[in-house]
C-alpha positions in Angstrom: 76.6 175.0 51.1 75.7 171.3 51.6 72.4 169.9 51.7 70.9 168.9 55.3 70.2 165.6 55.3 69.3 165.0 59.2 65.6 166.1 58.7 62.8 163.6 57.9 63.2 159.9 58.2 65.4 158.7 55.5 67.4 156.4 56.7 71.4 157.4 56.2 73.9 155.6 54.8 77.3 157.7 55.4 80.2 156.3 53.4 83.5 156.0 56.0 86.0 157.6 53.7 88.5 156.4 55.1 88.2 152.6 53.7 87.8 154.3 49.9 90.5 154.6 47.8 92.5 157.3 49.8 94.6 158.2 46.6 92.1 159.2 44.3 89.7 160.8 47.6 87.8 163.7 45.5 86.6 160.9 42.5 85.6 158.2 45.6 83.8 161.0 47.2 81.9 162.2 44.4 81.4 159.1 43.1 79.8 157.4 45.8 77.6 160.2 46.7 76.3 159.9 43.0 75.4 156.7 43.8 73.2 157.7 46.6 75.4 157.9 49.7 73.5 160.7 52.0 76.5 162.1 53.5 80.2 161.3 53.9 82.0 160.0 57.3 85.5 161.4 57.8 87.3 160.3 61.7 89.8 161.9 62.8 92.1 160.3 64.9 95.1 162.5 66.6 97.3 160.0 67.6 96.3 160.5 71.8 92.8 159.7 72.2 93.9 156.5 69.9 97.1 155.4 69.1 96.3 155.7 65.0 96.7 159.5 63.2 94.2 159.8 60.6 93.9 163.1 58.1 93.0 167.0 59.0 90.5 169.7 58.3 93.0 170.0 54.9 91.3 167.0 53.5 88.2 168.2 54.3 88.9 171.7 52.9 90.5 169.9 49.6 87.0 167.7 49.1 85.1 170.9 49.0 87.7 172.7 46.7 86.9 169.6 44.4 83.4 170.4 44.3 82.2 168.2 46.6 78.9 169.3 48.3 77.3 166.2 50.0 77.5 166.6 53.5 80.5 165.9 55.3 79.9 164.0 58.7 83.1 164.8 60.8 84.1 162.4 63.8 86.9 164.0 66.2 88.1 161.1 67.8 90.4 163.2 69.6 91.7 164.4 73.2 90.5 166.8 75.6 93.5 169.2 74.6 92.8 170.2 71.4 88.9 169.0 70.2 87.7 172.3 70.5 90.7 173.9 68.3 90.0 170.6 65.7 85.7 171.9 65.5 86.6 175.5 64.7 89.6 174.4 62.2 86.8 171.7 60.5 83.9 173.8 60.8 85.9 176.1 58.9 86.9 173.1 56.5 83.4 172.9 55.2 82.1 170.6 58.1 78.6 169.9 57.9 78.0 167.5 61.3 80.9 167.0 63.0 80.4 164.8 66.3 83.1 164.2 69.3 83.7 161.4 71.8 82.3 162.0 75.3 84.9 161.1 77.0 87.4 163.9 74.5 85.7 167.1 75.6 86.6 169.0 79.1 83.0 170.6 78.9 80.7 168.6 77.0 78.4 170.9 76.8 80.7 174.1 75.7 81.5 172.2 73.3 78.5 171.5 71.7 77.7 175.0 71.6 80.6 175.8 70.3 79.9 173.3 67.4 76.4 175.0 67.2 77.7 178.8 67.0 79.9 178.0 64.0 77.0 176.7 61.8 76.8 173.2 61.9 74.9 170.3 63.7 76.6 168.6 66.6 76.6 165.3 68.5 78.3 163.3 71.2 79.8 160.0 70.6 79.4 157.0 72.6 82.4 153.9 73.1 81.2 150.5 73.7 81.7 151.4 77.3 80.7 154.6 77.8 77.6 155.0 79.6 74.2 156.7 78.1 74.1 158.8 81.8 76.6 161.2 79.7 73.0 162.1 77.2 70.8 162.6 80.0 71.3 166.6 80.6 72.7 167.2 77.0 69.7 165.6 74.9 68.6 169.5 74.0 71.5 170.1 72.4 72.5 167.3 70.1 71.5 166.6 66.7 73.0 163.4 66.4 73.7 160.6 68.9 76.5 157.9 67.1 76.8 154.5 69.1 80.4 153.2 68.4 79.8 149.2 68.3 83.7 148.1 68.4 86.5 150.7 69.9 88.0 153.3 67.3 91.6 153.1 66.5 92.4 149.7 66.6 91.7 146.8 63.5 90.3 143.1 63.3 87.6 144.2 66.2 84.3 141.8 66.3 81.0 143.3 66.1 80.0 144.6 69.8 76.6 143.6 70.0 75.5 144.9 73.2 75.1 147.9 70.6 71.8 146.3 70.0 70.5 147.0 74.0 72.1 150.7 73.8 70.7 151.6 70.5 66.9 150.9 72.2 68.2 152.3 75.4 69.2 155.9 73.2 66.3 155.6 70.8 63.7 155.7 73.9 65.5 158.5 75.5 65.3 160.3 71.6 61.6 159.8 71.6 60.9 161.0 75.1 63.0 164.3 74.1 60.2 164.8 71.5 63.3 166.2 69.4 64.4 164.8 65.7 67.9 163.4 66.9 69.7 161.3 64.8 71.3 158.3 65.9 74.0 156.8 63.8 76.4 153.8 64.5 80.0 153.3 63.6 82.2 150.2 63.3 81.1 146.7 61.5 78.2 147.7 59.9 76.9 145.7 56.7 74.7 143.8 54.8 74.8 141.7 57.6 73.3 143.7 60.7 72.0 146.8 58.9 68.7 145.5 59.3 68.8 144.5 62.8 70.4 147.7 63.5 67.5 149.6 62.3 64.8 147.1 64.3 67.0 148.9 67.4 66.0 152.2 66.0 69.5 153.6 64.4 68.7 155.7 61.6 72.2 156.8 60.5 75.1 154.2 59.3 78.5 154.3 59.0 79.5 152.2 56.3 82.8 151.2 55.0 83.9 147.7 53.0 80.3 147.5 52.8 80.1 149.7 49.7 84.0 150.8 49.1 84.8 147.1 48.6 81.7 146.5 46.8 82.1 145.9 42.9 79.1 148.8 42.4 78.5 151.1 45.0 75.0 152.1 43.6 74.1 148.9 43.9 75.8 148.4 47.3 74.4 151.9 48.9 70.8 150.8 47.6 70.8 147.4 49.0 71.9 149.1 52.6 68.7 151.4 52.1 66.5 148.5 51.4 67.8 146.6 54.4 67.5 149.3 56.8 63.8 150.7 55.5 63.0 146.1 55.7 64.4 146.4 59.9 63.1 150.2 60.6 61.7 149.7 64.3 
């Protein structure tokens, strides 16, 4: 059973698998959680809600078969038809978190308890576009709040930074919740804007080239760290 990293205030750094070397996925896995990746990101696309098809709950299952145990921070990136059938097949995986896109659920909420009843921690995911009204009668529920800051599924994207106003926007409606919620962001983050990110008060990052590309990823996940703790708001 994996770890729970959401409680406290460590700031996350969550590895996107999916820019490691996909071929040898078990060694990348283990080997950037040993050097001090919190948890590991995993999106699944299904081909509707974006036009790219990414991997199933198989990979998922086949990372814990290899022995990995770090969290795994599942993103269902996925249509209305079928993202409750993909939470019960990747809760069953060995999901730890696994989050979905606001806009992919027919009943947000059933779906969050859904998430909930099967054992692991849940959370909504928010396009550049989507509005933070969808959070305002859910904020109970969720354990993490990811702020996408370019659109999934398609590549060469810039940096969105109106993430920067929405992050402040969602960390204020955290505090007033009085609830320990993380909120992570997905899609360009780096060396260059981890710190900044953090000022805006995201405590969860979804990194990819920034430590998969990086000639040592101990030294890359530590410098991420540093930055982030160097911008916490």
């Amino acid at each position: 059973m994996a770890v729970d990293v959401l409680a406290g205030d460590r700031m996350l750094i969550s590895p996107a698998l999916a820019t490691s070397n996909v071929a040898k996925l078990g060694e990348e896995a283990q080997a950037v959680v040993a050097a001090g990746a919190d948890c590991l990101h995993f999106n699944v696309m299904d081909g509707h809600f974006t036009e790219k098809l990414t991997w199933g709950p198989m990979m998922v299952k086949a990372l814990r078969a290899y022995g990995v145990e770090a969290p795994i921070d599942v993103q269902l990136t996925c249509s209305k038809d079928i993202v409750d059938v993909q939470i019960e097949e990747f809760a069953a995986a060995g999901a730890s978190y696994i989050t979905f896109h606001a806009e992919g659920s027919k009943n947000i909420d059933r779906s969050l308890g859904l998430i909930s009843s099967l054992g692991c921690k849940c959370g909504v995911v928010l396009n550049p576009s989507t509005p933070t009204s969808y959070l305002e009668n859910i904020m109970h529920k969720v354990d993490i709040i990811l702020l996408m800051s370019n659109n999934p599924g398609f590549k060469n994207q810039k940096f969105q930074e109106s993430v920067y106003d929405k992050a402040r926007k969602v960390r204020t409606m955290i505090d007033a919740s009085g609830r320990n919620i993380r909120l992570e962001v997905d899609g360009g983050c780096g060396m260059k804007n981890i710190e900044q990110l953090a000022s805006c008060g995201i405590d969860m990052f979804v990194v990819g080239r920034a430590v998969f590309h990086a000639d040592d990823y101990s030294e890359a996940v530590s410098e991420l760290r540093a930055l982030a703790e160097k911008g916490k708001a």
